[in-house]
C-alpha positions as a Markdown table, in Angstrom:
| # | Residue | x | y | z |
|---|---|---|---|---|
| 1 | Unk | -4.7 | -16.4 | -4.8 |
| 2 | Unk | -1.6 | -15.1 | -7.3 |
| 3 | Unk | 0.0 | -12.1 | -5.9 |
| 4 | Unk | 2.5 | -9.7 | -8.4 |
| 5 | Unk | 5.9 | -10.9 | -8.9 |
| 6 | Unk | 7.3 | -7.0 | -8.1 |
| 7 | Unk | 5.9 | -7.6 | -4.8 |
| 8 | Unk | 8.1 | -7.9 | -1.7 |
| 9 | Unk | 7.8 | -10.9 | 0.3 |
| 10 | Unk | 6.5 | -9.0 | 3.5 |
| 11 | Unk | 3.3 | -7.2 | 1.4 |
| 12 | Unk | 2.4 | -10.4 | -0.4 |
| 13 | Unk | 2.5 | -11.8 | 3.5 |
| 14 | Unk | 0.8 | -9.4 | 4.7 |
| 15 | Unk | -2.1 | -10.0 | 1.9 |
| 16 | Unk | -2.2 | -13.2 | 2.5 |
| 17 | Unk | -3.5 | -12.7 | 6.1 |
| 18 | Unk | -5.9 | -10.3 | 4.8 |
| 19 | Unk | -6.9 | -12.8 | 2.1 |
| 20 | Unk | -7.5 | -15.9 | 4.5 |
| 21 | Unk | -8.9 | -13.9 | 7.4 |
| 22 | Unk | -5.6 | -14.8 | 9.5 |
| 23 | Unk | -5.8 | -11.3 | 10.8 |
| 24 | Unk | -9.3 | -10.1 | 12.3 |
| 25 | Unk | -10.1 | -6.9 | 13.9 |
| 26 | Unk | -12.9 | -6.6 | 16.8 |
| 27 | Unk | -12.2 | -7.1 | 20.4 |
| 28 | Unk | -10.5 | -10.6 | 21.0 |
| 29 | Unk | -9.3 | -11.6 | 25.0 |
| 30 | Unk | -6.1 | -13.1 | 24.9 |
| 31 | Unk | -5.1 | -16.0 | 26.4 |
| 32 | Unk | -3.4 | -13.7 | 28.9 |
| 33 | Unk | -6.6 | -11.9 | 29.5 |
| 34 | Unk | -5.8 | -8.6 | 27.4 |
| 35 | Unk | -8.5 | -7.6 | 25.5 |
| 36 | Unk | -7.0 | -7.0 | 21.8 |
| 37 | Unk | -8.7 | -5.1 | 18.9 |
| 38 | Unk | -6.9 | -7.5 | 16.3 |
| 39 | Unk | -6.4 | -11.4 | 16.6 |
| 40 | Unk | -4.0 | -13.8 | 14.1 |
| 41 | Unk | -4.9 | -17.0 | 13.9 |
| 42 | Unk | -2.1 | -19.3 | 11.4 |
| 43 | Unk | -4.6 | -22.1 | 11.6 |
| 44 | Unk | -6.9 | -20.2 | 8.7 |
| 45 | Unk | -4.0 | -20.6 | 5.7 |
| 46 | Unk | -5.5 | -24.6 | 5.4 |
| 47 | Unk | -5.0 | -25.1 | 1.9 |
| 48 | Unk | -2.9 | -25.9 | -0.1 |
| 49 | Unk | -2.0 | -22.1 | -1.8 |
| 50 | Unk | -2.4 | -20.8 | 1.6 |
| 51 | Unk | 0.3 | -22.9 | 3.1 |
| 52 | Unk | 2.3 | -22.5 | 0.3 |
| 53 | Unk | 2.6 | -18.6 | 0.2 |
| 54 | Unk | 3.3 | -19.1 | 4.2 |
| 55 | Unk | 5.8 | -21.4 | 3.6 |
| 56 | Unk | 7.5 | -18.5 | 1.0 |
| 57 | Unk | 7.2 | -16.0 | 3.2 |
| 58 | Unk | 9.2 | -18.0 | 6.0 |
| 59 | Unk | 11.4 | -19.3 | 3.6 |
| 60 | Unk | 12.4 | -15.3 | 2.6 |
| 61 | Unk | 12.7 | -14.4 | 5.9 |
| 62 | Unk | 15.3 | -17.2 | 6.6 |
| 63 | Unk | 17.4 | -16.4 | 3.4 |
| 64 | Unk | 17.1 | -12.3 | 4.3 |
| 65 | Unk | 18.6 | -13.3 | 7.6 |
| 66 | Unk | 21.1 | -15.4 | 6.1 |
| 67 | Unk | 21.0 | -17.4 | 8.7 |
| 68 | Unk | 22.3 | -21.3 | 8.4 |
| 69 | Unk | 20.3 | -24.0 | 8.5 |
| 70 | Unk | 20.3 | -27.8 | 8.3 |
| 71 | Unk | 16.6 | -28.7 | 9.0 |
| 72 | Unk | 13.3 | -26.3 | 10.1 |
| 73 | Unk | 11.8 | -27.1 | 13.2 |
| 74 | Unk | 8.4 | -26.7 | 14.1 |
| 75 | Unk | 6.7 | -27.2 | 17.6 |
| 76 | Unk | 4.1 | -29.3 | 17.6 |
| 77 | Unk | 1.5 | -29.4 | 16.9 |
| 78 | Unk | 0.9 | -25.8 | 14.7 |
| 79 | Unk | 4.3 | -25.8 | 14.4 |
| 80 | Unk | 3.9 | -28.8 | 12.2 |
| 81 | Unk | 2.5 | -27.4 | 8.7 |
| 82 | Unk | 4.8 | -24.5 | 8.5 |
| 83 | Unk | 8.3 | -26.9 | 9.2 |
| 84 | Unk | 6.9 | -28.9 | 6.3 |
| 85 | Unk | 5.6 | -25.9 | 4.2 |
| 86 | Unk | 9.0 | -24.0 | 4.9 |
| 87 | Unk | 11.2 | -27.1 | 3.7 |
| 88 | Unk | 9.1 | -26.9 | 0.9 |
| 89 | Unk | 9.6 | -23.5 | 0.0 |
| 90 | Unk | 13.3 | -23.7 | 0.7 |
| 91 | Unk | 13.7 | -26.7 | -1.8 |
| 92 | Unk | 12.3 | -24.4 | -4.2 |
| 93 | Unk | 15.1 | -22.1 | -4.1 |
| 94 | Unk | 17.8 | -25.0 | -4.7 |
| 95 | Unk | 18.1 | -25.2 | -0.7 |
| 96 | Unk | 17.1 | -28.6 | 0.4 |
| 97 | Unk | 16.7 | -29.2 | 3.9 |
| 98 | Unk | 15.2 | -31.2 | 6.4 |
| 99 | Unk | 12.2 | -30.7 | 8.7 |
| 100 | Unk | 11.3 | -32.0 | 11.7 |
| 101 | Unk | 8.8 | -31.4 | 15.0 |
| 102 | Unk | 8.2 | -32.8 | 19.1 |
| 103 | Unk | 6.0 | -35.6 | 19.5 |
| 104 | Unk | 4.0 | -34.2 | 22.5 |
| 105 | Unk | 5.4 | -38.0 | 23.9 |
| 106 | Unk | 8.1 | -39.7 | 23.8 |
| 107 | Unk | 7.1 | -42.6 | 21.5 |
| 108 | Unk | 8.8 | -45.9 | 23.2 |
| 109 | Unk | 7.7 | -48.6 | 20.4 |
| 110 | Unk | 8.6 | -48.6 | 16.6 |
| 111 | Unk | 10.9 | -46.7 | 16.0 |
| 112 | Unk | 10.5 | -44.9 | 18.7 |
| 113 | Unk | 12.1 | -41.3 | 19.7 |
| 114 | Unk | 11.1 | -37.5 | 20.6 |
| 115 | Unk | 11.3 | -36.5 | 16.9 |
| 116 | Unk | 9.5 | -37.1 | 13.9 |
| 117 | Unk | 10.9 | -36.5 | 10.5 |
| 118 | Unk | 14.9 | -35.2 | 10.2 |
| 119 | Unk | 16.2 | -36.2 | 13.5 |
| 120 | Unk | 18.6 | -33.8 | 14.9 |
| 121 | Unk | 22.2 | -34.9 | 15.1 |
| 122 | Unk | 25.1 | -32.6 | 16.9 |
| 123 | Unk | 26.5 | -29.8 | 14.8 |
| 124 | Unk | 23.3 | -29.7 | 12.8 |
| 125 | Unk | 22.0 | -26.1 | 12.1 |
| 126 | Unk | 18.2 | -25.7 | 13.2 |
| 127 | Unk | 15.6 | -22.8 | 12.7 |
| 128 | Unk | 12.6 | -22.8 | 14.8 |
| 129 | Unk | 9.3 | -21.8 | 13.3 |
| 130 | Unk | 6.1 | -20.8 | 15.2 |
| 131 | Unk | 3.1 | -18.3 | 14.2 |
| 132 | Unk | 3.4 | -15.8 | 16.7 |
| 133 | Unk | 4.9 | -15.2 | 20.0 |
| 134 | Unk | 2.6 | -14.7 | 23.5 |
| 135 | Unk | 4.7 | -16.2 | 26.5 |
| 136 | Unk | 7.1 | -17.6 | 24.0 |
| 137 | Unk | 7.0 | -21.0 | 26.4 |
| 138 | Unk | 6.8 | -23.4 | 23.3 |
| 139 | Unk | 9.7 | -21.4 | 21.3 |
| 140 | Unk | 11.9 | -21.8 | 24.7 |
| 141 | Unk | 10.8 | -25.8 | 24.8 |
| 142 | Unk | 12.1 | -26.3 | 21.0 |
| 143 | Unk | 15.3 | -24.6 | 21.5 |
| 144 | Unk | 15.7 | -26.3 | 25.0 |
| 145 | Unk | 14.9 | -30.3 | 23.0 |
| 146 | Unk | 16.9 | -29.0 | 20.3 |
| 147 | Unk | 20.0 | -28.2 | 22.5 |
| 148 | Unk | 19.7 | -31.3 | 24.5 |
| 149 | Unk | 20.5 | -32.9 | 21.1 |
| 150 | Unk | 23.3 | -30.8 | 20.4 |
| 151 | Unk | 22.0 | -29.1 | 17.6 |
| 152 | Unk | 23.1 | -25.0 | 17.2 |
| 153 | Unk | 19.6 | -23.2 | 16.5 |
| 154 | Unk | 20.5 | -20.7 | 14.8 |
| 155 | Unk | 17.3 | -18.2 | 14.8 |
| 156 | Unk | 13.7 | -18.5 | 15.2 |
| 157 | Unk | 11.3 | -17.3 | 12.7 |
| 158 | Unk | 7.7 | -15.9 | 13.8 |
| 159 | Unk | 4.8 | -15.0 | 11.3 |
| 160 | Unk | 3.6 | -11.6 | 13.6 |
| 161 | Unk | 5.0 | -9.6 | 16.3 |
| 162 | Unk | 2.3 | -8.4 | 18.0 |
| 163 | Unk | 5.0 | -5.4 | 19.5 |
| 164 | Unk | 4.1 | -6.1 | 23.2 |
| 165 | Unk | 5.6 | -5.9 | 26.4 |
| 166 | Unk | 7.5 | -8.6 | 28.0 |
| 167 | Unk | 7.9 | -9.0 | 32.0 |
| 168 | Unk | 9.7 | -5.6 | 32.3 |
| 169 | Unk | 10.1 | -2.6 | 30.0 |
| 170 | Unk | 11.8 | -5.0 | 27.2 |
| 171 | Unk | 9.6 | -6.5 | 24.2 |
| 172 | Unk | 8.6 | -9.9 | 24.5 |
| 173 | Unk | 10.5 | -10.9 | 21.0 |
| 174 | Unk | 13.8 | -9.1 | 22.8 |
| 175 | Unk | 12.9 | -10.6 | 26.1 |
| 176 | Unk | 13.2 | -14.2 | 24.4 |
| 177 | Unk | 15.7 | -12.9 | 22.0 |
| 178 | Unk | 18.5 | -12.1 | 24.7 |
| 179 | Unk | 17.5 | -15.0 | 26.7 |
| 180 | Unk | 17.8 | -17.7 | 24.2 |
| 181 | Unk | 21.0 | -16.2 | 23.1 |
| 182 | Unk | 19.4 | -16.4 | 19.2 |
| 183 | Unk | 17.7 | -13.7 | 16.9 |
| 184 | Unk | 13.8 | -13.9 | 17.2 |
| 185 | Unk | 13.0 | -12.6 | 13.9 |
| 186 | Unk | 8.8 | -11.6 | 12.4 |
| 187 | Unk | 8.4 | -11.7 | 8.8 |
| 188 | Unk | 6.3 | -8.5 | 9.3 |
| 189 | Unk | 5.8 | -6.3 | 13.0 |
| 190 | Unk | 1.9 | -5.3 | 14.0 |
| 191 | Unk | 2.6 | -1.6 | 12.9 |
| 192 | Unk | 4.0 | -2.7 | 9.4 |
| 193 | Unk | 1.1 | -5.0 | 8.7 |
| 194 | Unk | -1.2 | -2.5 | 9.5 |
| 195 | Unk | 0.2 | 0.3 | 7.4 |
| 196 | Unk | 0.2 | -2.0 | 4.4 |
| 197 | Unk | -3.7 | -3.4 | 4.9 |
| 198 | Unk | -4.3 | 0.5 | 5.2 |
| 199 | Unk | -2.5 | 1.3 | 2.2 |
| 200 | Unk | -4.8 | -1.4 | 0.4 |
| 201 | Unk | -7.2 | 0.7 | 1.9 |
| 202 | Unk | -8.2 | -3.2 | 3.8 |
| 203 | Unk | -8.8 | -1.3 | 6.8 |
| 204 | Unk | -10.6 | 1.8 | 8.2 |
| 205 | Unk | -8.4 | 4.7 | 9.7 |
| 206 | Unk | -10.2 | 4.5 | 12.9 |
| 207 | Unk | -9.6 | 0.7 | 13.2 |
| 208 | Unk | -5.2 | 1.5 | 12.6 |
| 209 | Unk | -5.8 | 4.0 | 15.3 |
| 210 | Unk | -7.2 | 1.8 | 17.5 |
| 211 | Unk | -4.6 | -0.9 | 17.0 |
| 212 | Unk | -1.9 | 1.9 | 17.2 |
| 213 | Unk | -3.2 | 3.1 | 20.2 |
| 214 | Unk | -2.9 | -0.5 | 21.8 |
| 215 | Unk | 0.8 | -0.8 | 20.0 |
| 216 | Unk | 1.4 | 2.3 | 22.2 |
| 217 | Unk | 0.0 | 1.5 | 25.8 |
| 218 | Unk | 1.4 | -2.7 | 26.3 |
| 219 | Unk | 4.3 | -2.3 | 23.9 |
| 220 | Unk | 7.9 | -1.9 | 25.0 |
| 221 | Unk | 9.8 | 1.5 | 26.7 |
| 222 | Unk | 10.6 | 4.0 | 23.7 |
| 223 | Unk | 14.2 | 3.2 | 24.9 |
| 224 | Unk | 13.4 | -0.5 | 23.8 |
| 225 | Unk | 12.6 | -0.8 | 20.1 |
């Protein structure tokens, strides 16, 4: 799929969802039990354009934010493709990092280790990819293995905020943000992808209503943005 050049990097995202069915709208239960009129699921983009115009759009993200980075780290194990794709993409732009992810276990023959690919060294600047964020658990593991290494992680980079509450009044992306002590940055927010798909008249007023409507009742206090 070629998308225009004059495009910015958060509609051409937000097209490749539609294009790949990332994004689907119905009713969904959550892992958390929330039934959801929309559902993302990263593990659609499985070729190799797909990955590739991921791997862009978390790549632009990164270099928006200006933040530094040494290596991309991706939990395992859907964590995985997007490290790789996001070195890629990186590399692209005359920025060659690293990439690495977890092994679920600790490997104790060959060579042995936690890591697979760049292995984290002290000093080293890290950003953590993941598709999106529901507890946030596996985000809070990679920076925790990354700081037991003595690497600074210096953001994490999400595909979709999904705009929901956390525990209290807070948004789950702030909740983690101010926990971790890092920015927790989406390349595009629920209400921004749905505007856009709308736009591209890729979705039915009644359906953005809906998905407002939920926005509205679990998202975060007005006081919380």
């Amino acid at each position: 799929m070629r998308y225009a050049p004059a495009m910015g990097y958060r509609e051409r995202f937000v097209e490749l969802l539609a294009d790949y069915e990332v994004v689907r709208f119905g009713t969904f239960t959550l892992k958390s039990g929330r039934s959801s009129p929309y559902f993302i699921n990263a593990g659609q983009l499985r070729t190799g354009a797909a990955i590739s115009g991921l791997g862009r759009a978390y790549a632009e993200r990164i270099a928006n934010a200006g933040l530094a980075v040494d290596f991309v780290f991706g939990p395992s194990y859907k964590g995985v493709p997007l490290a790789v794709a996001t070195a890629v993409a990186l590399s692209e732009t005359g920025r060659d990092v690293g990439f690495s992810f977890d092994r679920k276990e600790t490997k104790d023959h060959g060579e042995g280790g936690r890591f697979v690919g760049t292995q984290p060294s002290p000093g080293a600047a890290a950003v953590v990819v993941d598709d999106v964020i529901t507890s946030g658990a596996s985000i809070r593991h990679s920076v925790e293995l990354l700081r037991e290494a003595s690497v600074n992680v210096s953001g994490v980079v999400i595909a979709v905020d999904r705009q929901e509450r956390g525990k209290g009044a807070r948004s789950t992306l702030k909740e983690l943000s101010e926990d971790l002590g890092v920015p927790v940055l989406p390349i595009v927010s629920v209400t921004e992808m749905v505007s856009e798909l709308y736009r591209l008249d890729r979705l039915s007023e009644k359906m953005k209503s809906t998905i407002e409507a939920y926005v509205s009742e679990h998202g975060p206090a007005p006081t919380d943005p």
